[in-house]
TIMIPA-788692 format. One record per residue (C-alpha): residue number from 1; residue in three letters; chain; x, y, z. Coordinates in pm, 1 decimal. Example, Ala and Ser with C-alpha at 12.3 -4.5 7.8 and 13.67 -1.06 7.14 Angstrom:
BEGIN
R  1  ALA  A  1230.0  -450.0  780.0
R  2  SER  A  1367.0  -106.0  714.0
//
This chain:
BEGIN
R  1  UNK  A  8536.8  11863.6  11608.1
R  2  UNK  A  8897.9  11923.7  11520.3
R  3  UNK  A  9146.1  11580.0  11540.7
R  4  UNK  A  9509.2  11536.0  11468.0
R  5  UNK  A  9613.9  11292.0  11297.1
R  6  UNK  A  9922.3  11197.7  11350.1
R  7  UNK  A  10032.3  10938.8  11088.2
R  8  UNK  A  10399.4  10738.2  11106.5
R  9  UNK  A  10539.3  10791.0  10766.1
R  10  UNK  A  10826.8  10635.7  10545.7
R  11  UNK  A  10857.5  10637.0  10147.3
R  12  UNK  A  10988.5  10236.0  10129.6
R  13  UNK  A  11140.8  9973.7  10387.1
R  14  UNK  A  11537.0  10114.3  10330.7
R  15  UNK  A  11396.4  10494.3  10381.7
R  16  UNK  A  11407.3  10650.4  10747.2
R  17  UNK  A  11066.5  10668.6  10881.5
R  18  UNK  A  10915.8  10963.3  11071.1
R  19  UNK  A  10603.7  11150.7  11229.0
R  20  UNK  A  10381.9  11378.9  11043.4
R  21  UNK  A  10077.2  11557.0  11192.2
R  22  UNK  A  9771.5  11674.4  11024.3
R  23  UNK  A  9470.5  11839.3  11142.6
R  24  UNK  A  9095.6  11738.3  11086.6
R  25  UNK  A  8809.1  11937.8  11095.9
R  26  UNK  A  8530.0  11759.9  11051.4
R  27  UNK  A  8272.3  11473.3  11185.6
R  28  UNK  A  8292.6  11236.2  11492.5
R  29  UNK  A  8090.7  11057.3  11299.8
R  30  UNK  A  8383.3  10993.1  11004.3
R  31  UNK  A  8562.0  10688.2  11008.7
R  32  UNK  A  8912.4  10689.7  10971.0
R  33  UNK  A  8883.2  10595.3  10575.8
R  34  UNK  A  8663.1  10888.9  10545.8
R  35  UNK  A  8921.4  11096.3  10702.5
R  36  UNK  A  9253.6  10941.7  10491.6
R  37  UNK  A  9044.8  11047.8  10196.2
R  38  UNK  A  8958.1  11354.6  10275.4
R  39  UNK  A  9362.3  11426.3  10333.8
R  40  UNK  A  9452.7  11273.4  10049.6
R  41  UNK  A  9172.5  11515.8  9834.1
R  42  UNK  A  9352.5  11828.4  9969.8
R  43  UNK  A  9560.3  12020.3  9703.9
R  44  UNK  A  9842.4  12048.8  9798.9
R  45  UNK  A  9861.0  11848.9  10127.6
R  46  UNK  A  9990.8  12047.0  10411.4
R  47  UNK  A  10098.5  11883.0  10762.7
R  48  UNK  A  10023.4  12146.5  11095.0
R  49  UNK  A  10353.4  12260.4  11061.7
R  50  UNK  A  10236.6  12398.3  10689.2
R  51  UNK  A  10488.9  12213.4  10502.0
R  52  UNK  A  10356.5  12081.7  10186.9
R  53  UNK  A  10339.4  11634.4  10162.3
R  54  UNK  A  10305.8  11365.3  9976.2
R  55  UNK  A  9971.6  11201.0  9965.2
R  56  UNK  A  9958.8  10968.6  10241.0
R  57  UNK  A  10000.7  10627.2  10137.6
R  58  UNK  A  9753.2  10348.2  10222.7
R  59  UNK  A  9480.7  10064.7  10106.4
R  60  UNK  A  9134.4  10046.6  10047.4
R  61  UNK  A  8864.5  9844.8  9817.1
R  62  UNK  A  8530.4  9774.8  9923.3
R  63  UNK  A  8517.0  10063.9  10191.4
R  64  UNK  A  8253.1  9876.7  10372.2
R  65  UNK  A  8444.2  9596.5  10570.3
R  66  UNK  A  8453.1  9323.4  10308.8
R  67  UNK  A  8801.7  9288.8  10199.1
R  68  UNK  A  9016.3  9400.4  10468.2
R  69  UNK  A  9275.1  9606.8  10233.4
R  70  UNK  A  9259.7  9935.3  10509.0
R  71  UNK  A  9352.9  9749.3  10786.1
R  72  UNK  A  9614.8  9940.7  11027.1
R  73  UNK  A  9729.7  10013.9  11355.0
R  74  UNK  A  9485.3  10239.0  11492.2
R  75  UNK  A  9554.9  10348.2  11820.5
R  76  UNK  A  9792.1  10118.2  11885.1
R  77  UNK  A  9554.8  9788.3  11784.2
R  78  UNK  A  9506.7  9637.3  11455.1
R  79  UNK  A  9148.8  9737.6  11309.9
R  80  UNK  A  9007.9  9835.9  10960.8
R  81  UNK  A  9008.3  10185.9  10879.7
R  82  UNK  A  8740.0  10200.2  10698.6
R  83  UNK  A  8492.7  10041.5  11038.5
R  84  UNK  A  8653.5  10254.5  11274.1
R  85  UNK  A  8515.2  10602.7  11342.8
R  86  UNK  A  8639.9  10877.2  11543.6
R  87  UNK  A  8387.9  10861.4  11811.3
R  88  UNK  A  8494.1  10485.5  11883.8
R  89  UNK  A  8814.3  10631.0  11970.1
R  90  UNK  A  8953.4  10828.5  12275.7
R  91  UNK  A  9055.7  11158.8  12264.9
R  92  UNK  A  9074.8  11384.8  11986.7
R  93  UNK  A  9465.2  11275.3  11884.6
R  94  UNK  A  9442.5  10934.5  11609.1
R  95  UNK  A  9745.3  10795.8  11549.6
R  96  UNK  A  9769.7  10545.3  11254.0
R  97  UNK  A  10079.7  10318.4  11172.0
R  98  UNK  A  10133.5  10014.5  10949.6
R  99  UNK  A  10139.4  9690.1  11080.7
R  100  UNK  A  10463.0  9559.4  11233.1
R  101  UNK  A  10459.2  9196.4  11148.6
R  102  UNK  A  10459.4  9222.0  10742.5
R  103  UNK  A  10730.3  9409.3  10507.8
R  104  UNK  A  10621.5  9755.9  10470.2
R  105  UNK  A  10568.9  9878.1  10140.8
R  106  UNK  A  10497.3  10289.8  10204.3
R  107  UNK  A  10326.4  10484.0  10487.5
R  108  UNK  A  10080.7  10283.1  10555.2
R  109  UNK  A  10053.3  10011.0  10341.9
R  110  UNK  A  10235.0  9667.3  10380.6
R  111  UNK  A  10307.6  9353.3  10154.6
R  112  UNK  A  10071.4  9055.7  10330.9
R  113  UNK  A  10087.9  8796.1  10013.3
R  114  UNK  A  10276.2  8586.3  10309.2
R  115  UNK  A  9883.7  8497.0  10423.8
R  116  UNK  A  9803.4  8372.9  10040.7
R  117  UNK  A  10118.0  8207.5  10037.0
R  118  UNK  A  10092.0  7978.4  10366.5
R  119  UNK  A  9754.5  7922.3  10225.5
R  120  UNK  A  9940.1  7709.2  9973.1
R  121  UNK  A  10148.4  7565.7  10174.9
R  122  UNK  A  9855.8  7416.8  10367.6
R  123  UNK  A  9738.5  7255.1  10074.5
R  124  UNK  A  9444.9  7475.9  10144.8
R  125  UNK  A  9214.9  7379.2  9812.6
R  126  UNK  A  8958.9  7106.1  9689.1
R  127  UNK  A  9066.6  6765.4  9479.9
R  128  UNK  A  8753.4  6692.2  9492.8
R  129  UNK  A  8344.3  6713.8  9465.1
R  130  UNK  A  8288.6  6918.8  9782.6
R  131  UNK  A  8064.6  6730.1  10054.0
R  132  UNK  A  7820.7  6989.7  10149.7
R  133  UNK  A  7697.8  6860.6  10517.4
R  134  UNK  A  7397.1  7029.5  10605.5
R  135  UNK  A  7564.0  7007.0  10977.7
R  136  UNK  A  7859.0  7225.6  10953.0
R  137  UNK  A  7652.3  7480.1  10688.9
R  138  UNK  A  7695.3  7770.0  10944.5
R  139  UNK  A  8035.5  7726.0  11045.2
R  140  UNK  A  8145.5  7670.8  10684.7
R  141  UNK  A  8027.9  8009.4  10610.3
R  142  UNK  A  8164.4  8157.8  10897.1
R  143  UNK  A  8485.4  8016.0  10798.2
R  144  UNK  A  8448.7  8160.4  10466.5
R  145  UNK  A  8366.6  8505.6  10582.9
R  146  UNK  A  8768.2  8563.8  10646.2
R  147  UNK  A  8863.1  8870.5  10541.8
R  148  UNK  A  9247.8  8782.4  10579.9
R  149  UNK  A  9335.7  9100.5  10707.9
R  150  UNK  A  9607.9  9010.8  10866.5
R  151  UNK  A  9455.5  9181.9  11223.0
R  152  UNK  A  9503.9  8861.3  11369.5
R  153  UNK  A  9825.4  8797.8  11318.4
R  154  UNK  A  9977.5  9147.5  11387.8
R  155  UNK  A  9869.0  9034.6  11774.5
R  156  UNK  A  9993.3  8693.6  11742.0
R  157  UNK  A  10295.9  8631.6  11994.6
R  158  UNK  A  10361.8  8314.0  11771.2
R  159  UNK  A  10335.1  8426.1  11398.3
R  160  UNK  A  10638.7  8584.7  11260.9
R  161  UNK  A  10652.5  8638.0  10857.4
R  162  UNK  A  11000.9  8446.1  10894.0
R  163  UNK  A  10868.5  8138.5  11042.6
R  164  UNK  A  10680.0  7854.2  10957.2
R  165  UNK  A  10345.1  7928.4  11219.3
R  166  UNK  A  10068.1  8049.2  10964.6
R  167  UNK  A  9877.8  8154.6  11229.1
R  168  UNK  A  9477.6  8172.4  11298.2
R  169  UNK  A  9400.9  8296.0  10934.6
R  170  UNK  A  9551.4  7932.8  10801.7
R  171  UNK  A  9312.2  7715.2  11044.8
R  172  UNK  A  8984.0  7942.4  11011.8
R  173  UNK  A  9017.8  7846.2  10647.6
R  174  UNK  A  9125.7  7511.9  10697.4
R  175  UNK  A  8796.1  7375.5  10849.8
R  176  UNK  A  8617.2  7458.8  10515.6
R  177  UNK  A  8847.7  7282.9  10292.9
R  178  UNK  A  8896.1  6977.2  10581.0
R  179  UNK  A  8529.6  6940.4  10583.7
R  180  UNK  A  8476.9  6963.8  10233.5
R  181  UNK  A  8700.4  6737.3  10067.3
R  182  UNK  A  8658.1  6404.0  9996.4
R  183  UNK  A  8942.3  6285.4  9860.4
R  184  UNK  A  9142.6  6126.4  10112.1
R  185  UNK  A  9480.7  6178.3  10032.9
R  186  UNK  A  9477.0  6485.3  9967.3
R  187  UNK  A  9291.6  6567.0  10325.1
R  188  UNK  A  9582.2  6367.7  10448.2
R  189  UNK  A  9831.0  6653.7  10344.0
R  190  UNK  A  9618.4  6884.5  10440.0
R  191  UNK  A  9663.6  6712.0  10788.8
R  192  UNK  A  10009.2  6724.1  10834.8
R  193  UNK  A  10066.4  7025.5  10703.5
R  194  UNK  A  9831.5  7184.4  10964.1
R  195  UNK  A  9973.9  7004.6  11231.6
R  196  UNK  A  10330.3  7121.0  11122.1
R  197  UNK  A  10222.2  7482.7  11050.1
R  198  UNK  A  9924.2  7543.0  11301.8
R  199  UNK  A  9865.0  7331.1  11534.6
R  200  UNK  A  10252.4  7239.5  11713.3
R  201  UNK  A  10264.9  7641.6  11708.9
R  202  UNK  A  10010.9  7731.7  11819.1
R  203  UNK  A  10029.9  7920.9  12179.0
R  204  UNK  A  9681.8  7899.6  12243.0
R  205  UNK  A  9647.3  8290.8  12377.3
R  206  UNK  A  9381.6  8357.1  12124.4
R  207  UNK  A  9429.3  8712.2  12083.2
R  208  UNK  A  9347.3  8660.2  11766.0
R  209  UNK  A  8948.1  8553.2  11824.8
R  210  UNK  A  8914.0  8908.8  12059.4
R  211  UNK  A  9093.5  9104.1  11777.8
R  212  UNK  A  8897.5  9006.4  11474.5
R  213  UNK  A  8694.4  9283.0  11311.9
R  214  UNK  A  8413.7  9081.8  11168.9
R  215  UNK  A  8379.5  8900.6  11534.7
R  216  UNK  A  8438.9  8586.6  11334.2
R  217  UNK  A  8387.7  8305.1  11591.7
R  218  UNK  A  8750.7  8247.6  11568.2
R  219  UNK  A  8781.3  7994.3  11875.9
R  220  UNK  A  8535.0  7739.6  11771.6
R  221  UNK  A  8662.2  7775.6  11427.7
R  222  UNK  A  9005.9  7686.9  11551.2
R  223  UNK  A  8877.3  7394.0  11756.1
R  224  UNK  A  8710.7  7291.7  11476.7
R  225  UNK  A  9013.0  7250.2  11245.7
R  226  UNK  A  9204.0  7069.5  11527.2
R  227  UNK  A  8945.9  6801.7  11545.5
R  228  UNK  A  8900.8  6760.7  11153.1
R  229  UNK  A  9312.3  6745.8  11115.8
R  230  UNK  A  9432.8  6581.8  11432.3
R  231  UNK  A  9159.6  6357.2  11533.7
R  232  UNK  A  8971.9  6340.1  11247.6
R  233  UNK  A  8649.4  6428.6  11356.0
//
């Protein structure tokens, strides 16, 4: 099966940005990784109108949907390259862009330390002992299965890196750390920081649970944190 791929380009954030179009010949079966790789092996790298270009720039670690370093705009919607394969997709044209909502760093690749940082800002670590409650076992490890991405916040109406919402990735976490830490001050900050940062920002649209690549269940999750840092329950 022969694809183009038709990738949206642009050496840093101050350089114009532009199209370039390559042609696949290969699998159905390939994900999109598979395909960025094989691009990226050729020597030299030609586009389909045979000029000669720079190896296409993008992420990757695990390669097996564990880290979440390859995710891009696929298509049009945020998904991990390296889960996606061509014959998920329609048509025989892929077109792959970097994600709109973080500072791009080249082609493909963008800076999301913004998600580590809010993190922080959320107080988002343990001052003490954690309590392990045999109760909330399987949502704790749901919670820790996060990937932070960033897919969820790329469809976010509310999260902007210039703002203060942190966005679904800051109250998946949360419910660990609220449900885990005894001491009570510190949950206290946790709290208010969530309420601040989360919780009065929250639109409540949740593209972000039908978006998630993992199919983390990112609505109960959500409700979850609410009750520990609003209600306290």
């Amino acid at each position: 099966m022969v694809y183009k791929i038709r990738i949206r380009r642009q050496e840093n954030r101050k350089s114009d940005r532009y199209w370039q179009e390559f042609e696949f010949d290969g699998s159905e079966n390939s994900s999109v990784a598979s395909v960025l790789n094989e691009l990226n092996s050729r020597s030299p790298l030609k586009d389909n109108s045979g000029n000669i270009a720079a190896p296409i720039g993008w992420e990757c670690g695990c390669m097996v949907r564990k880290c979440g370093a390859c995710a891009m705009l696929i298509n049009g919607l945020p998904r991990l390259a390296c889960s996606t394969f061509l014959n998920t997709l329609r048509g025989t044209t892929i077109t792959l862009e970097p994600f709109s909502k973080f500072p791009l760093v080249r082609d493909l690749i963008v800076d999301r330390s913004i998600l580590f940082e809010n993190l922080k800002k959320l107080n988002l670590w343990l001052d003490s002992e954690a309590y392990m409650n045999p109760w909330t076992h399987e949502p704790r490890y749901q919670s820790a299965r996060c990937l932070m991405c960033g897919c969820c916040l790329e469809v976010c109406p509310n999260f902007h890196t210039d703002g203060t919402f942190a966005g679904a990735i800051a109250a998946v976490n949360a419910f660990r750390i609220l449900n885990e830490e005894q001491e009570a001050t510190h949950k206290n900050e946790i709290s208010a920081e969530y309420k601040e940062k989360y919780f009065e920002g929250c639109g409540k649209s949740l593209s972000c649970h039908d978006i998630c690549p993992i199919r983390l269940p990112v609505e109960e999750l959500l409700v979850r944190s609410n009750a520990a840092a609003i209600w306290g329950k």
